[in-house]
Each structure stands twice: as structure tokens, then as C-alpha cells.
N, C-alpha and C positions, 0 to 999 in steps of 0.2 A: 019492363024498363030497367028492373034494378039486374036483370040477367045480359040485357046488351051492355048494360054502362061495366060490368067484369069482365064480357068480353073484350070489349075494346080497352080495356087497363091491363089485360093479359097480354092480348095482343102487342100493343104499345111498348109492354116491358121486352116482351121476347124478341123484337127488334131491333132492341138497342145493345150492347155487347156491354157487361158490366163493368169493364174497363172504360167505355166510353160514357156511360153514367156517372166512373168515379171523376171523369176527368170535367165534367160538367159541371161537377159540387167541387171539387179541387184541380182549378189546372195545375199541370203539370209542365216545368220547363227541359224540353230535350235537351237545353242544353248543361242542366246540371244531373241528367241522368244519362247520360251519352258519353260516349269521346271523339265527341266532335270538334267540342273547342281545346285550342291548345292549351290554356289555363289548367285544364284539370288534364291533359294526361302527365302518366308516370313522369316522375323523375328519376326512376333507379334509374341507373345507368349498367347496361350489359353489353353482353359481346356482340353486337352487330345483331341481333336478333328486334330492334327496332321499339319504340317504346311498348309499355304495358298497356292492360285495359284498365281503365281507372272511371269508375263512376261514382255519381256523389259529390256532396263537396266537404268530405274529410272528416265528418264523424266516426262513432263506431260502426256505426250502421252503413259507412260508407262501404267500397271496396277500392281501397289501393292498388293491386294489384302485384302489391306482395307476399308473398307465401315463405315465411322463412320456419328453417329450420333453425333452435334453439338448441344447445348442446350446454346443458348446466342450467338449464330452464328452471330448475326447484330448488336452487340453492338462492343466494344472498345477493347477487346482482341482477341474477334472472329474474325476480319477482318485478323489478323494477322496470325490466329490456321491454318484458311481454307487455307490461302494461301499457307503456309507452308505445309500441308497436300495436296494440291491439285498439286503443283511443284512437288511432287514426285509417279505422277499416284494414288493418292487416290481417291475413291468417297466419297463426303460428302454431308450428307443430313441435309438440314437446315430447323429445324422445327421454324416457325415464326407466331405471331396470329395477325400483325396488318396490313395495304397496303402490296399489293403485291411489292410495290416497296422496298420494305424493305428491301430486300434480294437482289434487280437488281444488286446494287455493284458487288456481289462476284458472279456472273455468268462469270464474266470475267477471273478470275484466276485460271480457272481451263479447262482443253480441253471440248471439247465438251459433253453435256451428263453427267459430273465428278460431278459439281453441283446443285443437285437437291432441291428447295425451297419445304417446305410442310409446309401447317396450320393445326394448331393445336391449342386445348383450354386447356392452358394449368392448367384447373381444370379438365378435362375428365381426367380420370385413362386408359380409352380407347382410344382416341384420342393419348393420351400419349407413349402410347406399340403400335399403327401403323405406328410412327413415326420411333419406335428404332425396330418392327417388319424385318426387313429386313440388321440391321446393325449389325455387330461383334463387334462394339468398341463406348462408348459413354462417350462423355466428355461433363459436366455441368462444363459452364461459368456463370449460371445466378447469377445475386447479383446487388444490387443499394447501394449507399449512401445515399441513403431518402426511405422515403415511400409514398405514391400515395395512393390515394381514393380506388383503385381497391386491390391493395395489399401489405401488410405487411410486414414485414421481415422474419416472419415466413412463409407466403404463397411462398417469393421469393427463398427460401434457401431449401426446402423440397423435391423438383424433385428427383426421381431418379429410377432404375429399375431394372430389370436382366437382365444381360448380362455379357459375356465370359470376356471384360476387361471393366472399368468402371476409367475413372479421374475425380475427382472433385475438383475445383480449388474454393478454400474458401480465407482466408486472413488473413494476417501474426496479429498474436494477439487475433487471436481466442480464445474467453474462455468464458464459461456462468459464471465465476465470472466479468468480462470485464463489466466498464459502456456503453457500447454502447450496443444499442441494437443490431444494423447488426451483431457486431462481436460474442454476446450470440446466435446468431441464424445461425452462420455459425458453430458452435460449436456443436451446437446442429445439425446440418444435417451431420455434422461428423459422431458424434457418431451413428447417427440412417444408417448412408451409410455402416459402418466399424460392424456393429451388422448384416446387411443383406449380404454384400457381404466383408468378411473380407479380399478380394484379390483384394479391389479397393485400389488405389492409390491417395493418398491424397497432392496436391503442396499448398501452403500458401504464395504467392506473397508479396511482399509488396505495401506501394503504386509502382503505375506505370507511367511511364513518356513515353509521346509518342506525337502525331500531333493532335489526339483528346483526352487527357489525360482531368483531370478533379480537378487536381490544378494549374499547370501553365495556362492554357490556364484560366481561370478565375481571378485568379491574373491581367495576363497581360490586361486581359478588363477593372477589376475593375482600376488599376491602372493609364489607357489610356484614363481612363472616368473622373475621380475625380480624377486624379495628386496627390494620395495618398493611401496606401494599409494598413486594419488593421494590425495589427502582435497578436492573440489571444495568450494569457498568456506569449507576450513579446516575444514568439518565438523562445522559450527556448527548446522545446521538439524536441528531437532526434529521425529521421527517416530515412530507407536505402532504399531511391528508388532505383527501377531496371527498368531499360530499357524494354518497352512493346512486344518488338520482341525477349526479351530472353525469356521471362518467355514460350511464344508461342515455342520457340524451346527446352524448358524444357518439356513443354506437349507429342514432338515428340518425345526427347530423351525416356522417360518414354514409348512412348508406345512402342519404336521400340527395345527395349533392351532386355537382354535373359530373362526377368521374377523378375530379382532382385528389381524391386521399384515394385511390388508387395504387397499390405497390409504394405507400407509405408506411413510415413509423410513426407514431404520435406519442407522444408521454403526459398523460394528466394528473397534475398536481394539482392542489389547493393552493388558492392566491394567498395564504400564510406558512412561513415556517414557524416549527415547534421541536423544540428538543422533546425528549419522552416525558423529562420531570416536568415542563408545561404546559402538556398535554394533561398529565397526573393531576394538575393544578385546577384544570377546567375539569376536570370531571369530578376532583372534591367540590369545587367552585357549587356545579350543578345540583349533589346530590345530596347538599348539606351536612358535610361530614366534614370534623377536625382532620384534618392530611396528618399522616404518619405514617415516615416514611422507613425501611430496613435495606442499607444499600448493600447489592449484592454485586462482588466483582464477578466479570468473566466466566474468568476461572473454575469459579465454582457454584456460579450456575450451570455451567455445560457439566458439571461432575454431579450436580443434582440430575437433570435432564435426560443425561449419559445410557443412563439403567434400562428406559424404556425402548431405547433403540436397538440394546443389545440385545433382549429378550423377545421381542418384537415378533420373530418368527421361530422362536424356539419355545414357546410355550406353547400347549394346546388348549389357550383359551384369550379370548382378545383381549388386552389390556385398555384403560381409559386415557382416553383422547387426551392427551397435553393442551394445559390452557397457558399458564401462563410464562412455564417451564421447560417452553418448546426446544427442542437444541436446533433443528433447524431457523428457527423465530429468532432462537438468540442470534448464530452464526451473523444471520440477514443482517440482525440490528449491531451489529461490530462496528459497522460505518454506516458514515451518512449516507441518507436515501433520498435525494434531490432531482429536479427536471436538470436537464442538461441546457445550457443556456441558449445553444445552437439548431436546440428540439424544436420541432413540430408541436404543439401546443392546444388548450382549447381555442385561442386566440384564432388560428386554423384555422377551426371549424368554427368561427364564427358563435361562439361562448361564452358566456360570462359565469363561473363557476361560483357558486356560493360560499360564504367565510362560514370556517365552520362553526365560531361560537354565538350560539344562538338555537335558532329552529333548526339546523341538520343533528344537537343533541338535545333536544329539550326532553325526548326521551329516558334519557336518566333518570328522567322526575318520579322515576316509579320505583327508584331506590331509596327515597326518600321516607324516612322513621315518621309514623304516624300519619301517611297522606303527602300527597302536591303540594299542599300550603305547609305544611311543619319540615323538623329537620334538626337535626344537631346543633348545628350552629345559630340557631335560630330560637327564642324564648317565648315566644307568641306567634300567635295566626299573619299570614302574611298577607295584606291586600293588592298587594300592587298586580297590575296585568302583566309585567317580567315574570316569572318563573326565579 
């Protein structure tokens, strides 16, 4: 008896297809694994090639049914793009040319398989198109605030390729009349992006504020090291940071809309202006330190700065990165850096950008003398849930 009652439970099972057993203990609805309903498919919007396949309903685990290429994937806003890209079932491919660990970061934020690291030189023209070979969507992040033995600001700002959507994220105050050179050569990769593909879409950030941002977090060292911080031309010029993780959700907005930021420009700003000295203000504010300030004209900060530009490629060994006495950085900051009132906006794209004082720096907290809770300006443990 006990050898018929096996066989017919063997039987039994091998009849049944284990997809249809899964589906007996867990139904499953076609139409949130499908693209059958119009709800879930794509919204990129492309060249006549008709929507995407999109299953899921828009976790990581989903699939969107975008594949974008990321160009500047392991620096300072990429960290941010991927993520956001990757939370909602996208694949992204991160072309990188230096350690493989470069990229290890962002293997995490994305399910399995979702982010794919690739090298590339990024002088091959060929290397270049096997990168974006396989992707529907590529967004250039690259850009530096200095220049490096190996490349320029022209060489940094000129990427770019065909394909069905294309973002390229340059910076607020772009213009070949502009004394800086980054921002003449973000102007110029404009123009030459919007002459080959006039249905790229162009955002113009301003500075950005974030956990590895590249004014505060240098401030607060320089300031925590020599109990003083310059203020260059007194610290007078007017600039609208935005929050590092908006500008990243303006990239998504942009891609994921019906096609309207198309062969646009956009400029994001933060919803405050700040001179430099009240910017200076919130970051002693944050870090608990007496402010003490040394005002530097002009002049001679660019004749501080000066020295490393000359020797730049005349030495046979690489000099250290400019932080706070950048001559390009000064030039930029000569005049104010504001949205144009007649700009394209987050407003656009349907945004609300964050103020920055608060949670977009509460990160500073880790310049703080003895701990989060203590601090210079402070005589005892602090309780309050503000920072």
C-alpha cells in the first residue's frame, strides 16, 4: 500500500509543471507581469521605435525597460543618478577606465545583474560606442573643477554619441564668454551635443551640496585644520545651491516624461540664494566652530592659485588637486551665479527642490570636536533631535 500511495504522489507531481504549482500557492496577476496594460508600459519617450517592455510594478526587481548608459557613474552625482535609476528596475551600465573597484559602490543599489561596470578609454571613439552599444538612454555626468596632467577641460566636456535619448548635465553659467575655463568648455560641448543630436536635453545644475560635495566638505577641513577659512573677494558673490539628490531626480524626471524636456535647457537652482560668506555661516552654524574669517581679494588669490596652472604640465610629476585655491573656481566665482528668470526650471519638471539648510548638510556633523552631540561653540552634551 505504502509503495502505490508514492507512486501516485510521484505521479501527481510530475504532471503538474512547477510553475503551475507555484501559481496554486501564489497566484500570480498577468497583468502586473505583462505589458499588457497600458499603466505599466514605458514612458521613455524615443524615436518612433514605439514604447518599451516594462514589467513589474516598479521596484528594483522590476524591469523598466531602460538601459542607460551612465558617463561619470563613480563620481559625486552619479552615485546618486544610478541609485535612483536602479530603485526603479533600470539597468545601468557604468563605463569607468580606472580600478575595478571604482565602480564596487554602486553594485549594491541595484538588484542583481541591474548594474553592469564596463572599461573603457575614454579617448577610443570605439571603446566609446561599446559602452553605449547596448543602451537606449545615456546621460553624461563627466566634468571636474580643475584640470589633471592627463586631461583638460576640453578633453573632459566633449563625450558624447548617438543615441534615441541623450542628458547631458553641464553647469549653471555656462558660456564661452565666462572667465572660467570649465564653464567655456561646458558651453562649448553644448553647442556641439545640440548641432548633432538636437533632441538631447540639456540640465545646468548649480553648485551642489551633498556628503561628498566639493565646497563644504573642504571648507570644513580647511577650517578644522587652521581655525580659519579664506573668504575670496570678501564673499560677496551670490550662488543658489541645490541639493545633490535633486538635481539626480531631475535627470529622472527628464528622462521619464512624455518627451517635453526634449531639445531643452533647464537650469537647477536651490529655492535660496546665498552669498559665499552665508554659506560660510551655515557651515560654521553646522560644525560648531567659532567663524574666523581672512578676506582674500581677487587678485591675489588668483596670484596664490597662479603657480599650479603654470607648472601643470611642465613638471614630471602630478601636482595636488586645488581645493580651495582653485583659479579656475575663483575666476567662476568673480560674479554671480544665479537661474535666469526666463529659465526652464525644476518647476518644469514638476519638482520641488529641497532648502538646503538642514538634512541636505547635516553631514558636517562629523566635523564636529568630540562627537555629533559636542562642538566648540557648545559647553555641554547637546539633547535636542536638531543637530
Amino acid at each position: 500500500m505504502q509503495t502505490i500511495s508514492r507512486r501516485l504522489a510521484r505521479d501527481n507531481l510530475t504532471s503538474r509543471s512547477p510553475i503551475h504549482s507555484l501559481k496554486s500557492l501564489y497566484p500570480l496577476s498577468d497583468r502586473c507581469y505583462g505589458d499588457y496594460d497600458r499603466r505599466y508600459a514605458s514612458t521613455l519617450t524615443t524615436k518612433g521605435i514605439g514604447h518599451l517592455v516594462r514589467k513589474g510594478t516598479g521596484g528594483r526587481s522590476s524591469v523598466s525597460g531602460i538601459v542607460a548608459t551612465v558617463f561619470g557613474a563613480t563620481g559625486f552625482l552619479g552615485r546618486y543618478l544610478v541609485q535612483q535609476l536602479a530603485k526603479t528596475g533600470s539597468q545601468v551600465l557604468v563605463p569607468f577606465r580606472g580600478s575595478e573597484d571604482s565602480p564596487r559602490h554602486l553594485k549594491l543599489m541595484g538588484d542583481l545583474g541591474q548594474i553592469v561596470p564596463m572599461k573603457y578609454n575614454p579617448r577610443d571613439e570605439n571603446s566609446i560606442k561599446a559602452v553605449m552599444a547596448k543602451a537606449n538612454v545615456v546621460i553624461n555626468l563627466i566634468g571636474r573643477e580643475y584640470e589633471t596632467r592627463n586631461y583638460s577641460f576640453e578633453e573632459i566636456s566633449k563625450e558624447h554619441g548617438g543615441i534615441m535619448r541623450f542628458i547631458q548635465v553641464s553647469c549653471l553659467g555656462a558660456s564661452k564668454s565666462s572667465p572660467s575655463r570649465m564653464l567655456q568648455a561646458k558651453a562649448a560641448a553644448e553647442e556641439s551635443i545640440l548641432r548633432e543630436l538636437p533632441e538631447a536635453t540639456i540640465l545646468r545644475p548649480a553648485v551642489m551640496i551633498g556628503t561628498e560635495d566639493r565646497i563644504l566638505n573642504p571648507w570644513a577641513q580647511f577650517a578644522k585644520k587652521y581655525n580659519f577659512l579664506p573668504m575670496i573677494g570678501g564673499g560677496s558673490t551670490k550662488i543658489q545651491p541645490v541639493y545633490v539628490a535633486d538635481v539626480a531626480s531631475a535627470v529622472v524626471a527628464a528622462l521619464k516624461d512624455d518627451g517635453s524636456s526634449m531639445g531643452k535647457v533647464y537650469e537647477l537652482g536651490g529655492p535660496d540664494v546665498y552669498t559665499l560668506h552665508q554659506l560660510a555661516e551655515l557651515m560654521y552654524e553646522m560644525i560648531r566652530e567659532w567663524p574666523h574669517y581672512v578676506n582674500v581679494p581677487f587678485p591675489i588669490a588668483k596670484a596664490i592659485s597662479t603657480p599650479r596652472d603654470l607648472f601643470l604640465n611642465k613638471v614630471p610629476f602630478p601636482l595636488p588637486s586645488p581645493s580651495i585655491f582653485n583659479l579656475d573656481m575663483i575666476n567662476a566665482l568673480s560674479s554671480d551665479n544665479l537661474v535666469s528668470e526666463d529659465a526652464l526650471t525644476f518647476n518644469d519638471l514638476e519638482l520641488v527642490p529641497h532648502k538646503v539648510k538642514g538634512y541636505p548638510i547635516e553631514y558636517l556633523i562629523q566635523y564636529r570636536k568630540g562627537g555629533p552631540n559636542y562642538g566648540s561653540t557648545v559647553s555641554e552634551r547637546v539633547t535636542s533631535e536638531y543637530p
